[in-house]
N, C-alpha and C positions, 0 to 999 in steps of 0.2 A: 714551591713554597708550601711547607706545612702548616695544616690549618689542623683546630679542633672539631669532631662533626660526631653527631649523634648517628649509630648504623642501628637500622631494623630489618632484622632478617628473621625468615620464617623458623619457628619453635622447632628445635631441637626433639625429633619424636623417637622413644629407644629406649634402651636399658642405662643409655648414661643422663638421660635429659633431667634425673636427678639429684647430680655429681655435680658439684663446683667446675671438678678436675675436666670432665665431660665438656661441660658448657664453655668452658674456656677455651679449650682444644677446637669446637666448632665454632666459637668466635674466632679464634687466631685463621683459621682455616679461610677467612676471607680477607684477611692481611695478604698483601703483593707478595708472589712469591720469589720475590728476587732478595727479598728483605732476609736479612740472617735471624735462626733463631733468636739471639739476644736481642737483635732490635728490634725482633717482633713484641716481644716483651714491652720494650720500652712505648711503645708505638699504642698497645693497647694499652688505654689508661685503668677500665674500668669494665664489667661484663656486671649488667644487669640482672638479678635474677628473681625479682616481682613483679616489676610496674613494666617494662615493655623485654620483646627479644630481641636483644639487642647488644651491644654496646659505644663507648665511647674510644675514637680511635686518631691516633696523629695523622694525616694524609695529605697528598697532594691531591689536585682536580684531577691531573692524568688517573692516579692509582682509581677515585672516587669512581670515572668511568670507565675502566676496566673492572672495576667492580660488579657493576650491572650488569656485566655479561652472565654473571651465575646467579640460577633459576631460584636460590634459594632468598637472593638479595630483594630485598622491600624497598628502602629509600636512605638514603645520606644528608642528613641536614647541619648545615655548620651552623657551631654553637650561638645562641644568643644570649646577651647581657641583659639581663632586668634590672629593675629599680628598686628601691626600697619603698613603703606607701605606709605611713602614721601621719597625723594629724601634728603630732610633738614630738620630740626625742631628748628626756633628759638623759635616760640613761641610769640602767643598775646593774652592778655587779654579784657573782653569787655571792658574797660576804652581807649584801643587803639586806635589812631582816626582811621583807618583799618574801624571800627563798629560807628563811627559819621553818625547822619540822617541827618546830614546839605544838604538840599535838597533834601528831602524823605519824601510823602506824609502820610495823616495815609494807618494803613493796611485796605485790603480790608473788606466789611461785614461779607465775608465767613471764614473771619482767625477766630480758634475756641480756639489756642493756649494757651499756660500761659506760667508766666515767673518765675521759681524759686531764680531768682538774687532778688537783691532788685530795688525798683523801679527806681534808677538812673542808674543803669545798662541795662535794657532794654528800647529802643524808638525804632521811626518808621524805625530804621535800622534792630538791633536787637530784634527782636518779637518774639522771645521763648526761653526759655534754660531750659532743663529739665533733670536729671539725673536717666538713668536706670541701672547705673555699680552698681550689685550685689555682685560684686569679694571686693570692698570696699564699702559697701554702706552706710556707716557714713560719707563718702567726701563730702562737699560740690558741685554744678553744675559745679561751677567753675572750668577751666582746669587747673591742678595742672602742668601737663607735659607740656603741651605748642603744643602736636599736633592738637588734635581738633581744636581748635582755629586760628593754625596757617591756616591748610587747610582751614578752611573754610574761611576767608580770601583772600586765593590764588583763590578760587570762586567766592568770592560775595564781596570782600572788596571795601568799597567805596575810590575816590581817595584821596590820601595824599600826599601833596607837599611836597619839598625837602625832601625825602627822600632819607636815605643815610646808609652805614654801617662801624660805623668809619672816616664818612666823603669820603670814596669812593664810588661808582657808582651812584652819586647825581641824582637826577630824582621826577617823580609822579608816586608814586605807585598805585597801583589799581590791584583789582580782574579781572576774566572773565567778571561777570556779576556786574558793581560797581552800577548800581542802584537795584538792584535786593532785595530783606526782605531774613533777613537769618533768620531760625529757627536751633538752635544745640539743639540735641540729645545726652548727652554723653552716651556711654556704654565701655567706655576704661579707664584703669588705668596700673599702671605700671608691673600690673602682667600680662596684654594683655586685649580682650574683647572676656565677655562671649557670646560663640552660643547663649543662650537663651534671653541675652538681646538685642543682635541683631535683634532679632525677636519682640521683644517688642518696642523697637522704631520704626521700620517699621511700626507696628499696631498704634503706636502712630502718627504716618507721614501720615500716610493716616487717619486716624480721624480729624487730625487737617487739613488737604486740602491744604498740599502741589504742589508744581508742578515740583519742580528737588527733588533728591536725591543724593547724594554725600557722596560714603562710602572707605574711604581712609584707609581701612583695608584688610585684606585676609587671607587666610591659604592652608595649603596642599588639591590638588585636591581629590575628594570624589564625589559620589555620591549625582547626581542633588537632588533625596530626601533626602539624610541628610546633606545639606547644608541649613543652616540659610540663607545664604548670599541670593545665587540661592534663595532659595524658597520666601524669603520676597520680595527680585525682583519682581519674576512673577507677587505675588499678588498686587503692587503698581502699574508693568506695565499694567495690567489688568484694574487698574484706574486710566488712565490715565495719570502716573505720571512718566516721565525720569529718568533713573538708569545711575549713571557713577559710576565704579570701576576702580582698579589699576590693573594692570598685575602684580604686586608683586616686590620686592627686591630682589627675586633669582639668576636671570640672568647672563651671556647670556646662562648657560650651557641648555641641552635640557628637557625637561619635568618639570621646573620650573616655569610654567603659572599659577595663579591662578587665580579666580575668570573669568571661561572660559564658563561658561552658555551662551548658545545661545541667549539667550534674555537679556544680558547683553553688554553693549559698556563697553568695557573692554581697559584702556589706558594703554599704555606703553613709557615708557622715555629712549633710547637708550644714550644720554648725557646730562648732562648741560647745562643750558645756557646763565652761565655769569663763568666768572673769570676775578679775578683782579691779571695781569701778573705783574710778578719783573723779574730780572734779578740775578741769584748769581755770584759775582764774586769772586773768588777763590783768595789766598796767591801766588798761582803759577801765574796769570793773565788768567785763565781758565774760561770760563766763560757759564752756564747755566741758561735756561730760568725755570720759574716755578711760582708760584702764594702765594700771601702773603695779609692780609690785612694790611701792612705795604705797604705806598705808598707816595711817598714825595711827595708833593705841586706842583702842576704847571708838571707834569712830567707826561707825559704818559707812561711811564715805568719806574718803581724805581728800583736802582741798590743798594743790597745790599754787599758789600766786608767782606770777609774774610781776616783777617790777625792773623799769628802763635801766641802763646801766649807764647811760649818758641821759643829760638832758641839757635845754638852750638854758 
């Protein structure tokens, strides 16, 4: 049975190790040799060439350990699923003004990026979107879920007046960073995001010359070497480029930390930080506090009453 598995083999040292053409040829070289050239093709999904040496390859167990027999082979690990980790998810799309470049320069010389939207969808706000989810990879770049889009937003969103939800917590929105060029990377869909494309966007984020990275995903603790997450870090941190991860949705019990690599700034959100308070008031004249997006006009506190719909 073929499975998906991350391969690490030792760096390609020589006059080709910095050829595409090269590196591929010594990736395939550890594909089964009974496999026809086309299907090696098919079989090799993906060939690494920043964040590990390696690649992503179709395999059985039998091939995996006949693998190991060559000196050059590291380790084989079948892919894992992660989660998605926010606090909320409404959801924006690039038409959002969130993603408006009204006062935003072009991008710099060094952006190498490309944009898989169509060309009204990307300006000098958003300056990439590219999709590596494997798990559906007939979707379009566009966020069908609404999280990518939303986090990144909560990052780099440029600001937007009156905004509101429902007309309550009126204000200007805005990211972290609102002048800031977002490039998205999808590798999430609603069955999670694949380990291996994880790793592919990172190799894609450092090609293209990023300078933050923002991965609003995680999963169960594991071993620094067989985490995608961990390992595409290092190699970004290595060039230069800022890593923020989530501490995860598990909380507050103990040993539900994820994405805990040393070399990772690792956030965590103990509360909220907004609610829109009402008032319930009860049939008996009882009355508790609690939160609704139901809010009367003018009211800094909206009271909503209860009364019986039968009585003796």
């Amino acid at each position: 049975m073929l499975k998906t598995y991350i391969v690490h083999v030792n760096d390609l040292v020589g006059k080709f190790s910095e050829q595409s053409e090269g590196l591929e040829s010594w990736y395939q070289f550890f594909l089964p040799a009974s496999t026809e050239s086309e299907n090696q093709q098919r079989r090799l999904l993906y060939s690494y060439w920043h964040v590990i040496s390696g690649f992503v390859a179709r395999l059985t167990k039998e091939e995996v350990k006949a693998m190991e027999k060559n000196d050059a082979f590291v380790s084989a690990t079948p892919e894992k699923i992660y989660d998605l980790h926010t606090t909320r998810t409404p959801g924006v799309y690039p038409q959002h003004p969130s993603f408006s470049d009204e006062g935003m320069p072009a991008p710099p010389a060094k952006w190498t990026g490309t944009c898989e939207f169509n060309r009204t969808a990307c300006n000098n706000k958003l300056i990439s979107a590219r999709n590596f989810d494997s798990l559906t990879p007939k979707q379009p770049s566009i966020d069908v879920e609404g999280h990518g889009t939303h986090t990144a937003s909560t990052a780099a969103g440029n600001y937007v007046k009156h905004a509101n939800m429902y007309g309550n917590a009126k204000g200007t929105a805005a990211g972290i960073a609102p002048r800031a060029r977002m490039a998205v990377y999808k590798v999430c869909c609603l069955l999670g995001c694949g380990g291996n494309d994880i790793l592919v966007a990172y190799d894609a984020a450092i090609e293209d010359s990023v300078d933050v990275l923002s991965l609003s995903l995680g999963g169960e603790s594991s071993p620094f070497y067989d985490d995608p997450v961990a390992l595409g870090a290092f190699a970004a941190i290595r060039k230069g480029i800022f890593i923020s991860c989530p501490a995860g949705n598990s909380g507050p019990a103990h040993f539900t930390l994820s994405n805990e690599a040393p070399w990772i700034p690792t956030i965590a959100a103990s509360t909220l930080d907004r609610s829109i308070t009402v008032i319930a008031k009860l049939g008996n004249t009882e009355e508790f506090d609690g939160e609704s997006l139901y809010h009367q006009e003018g009211s800094p506190f909206a009271t909503i009453e209860s009364h019986p719909l039968a009585s003796e």
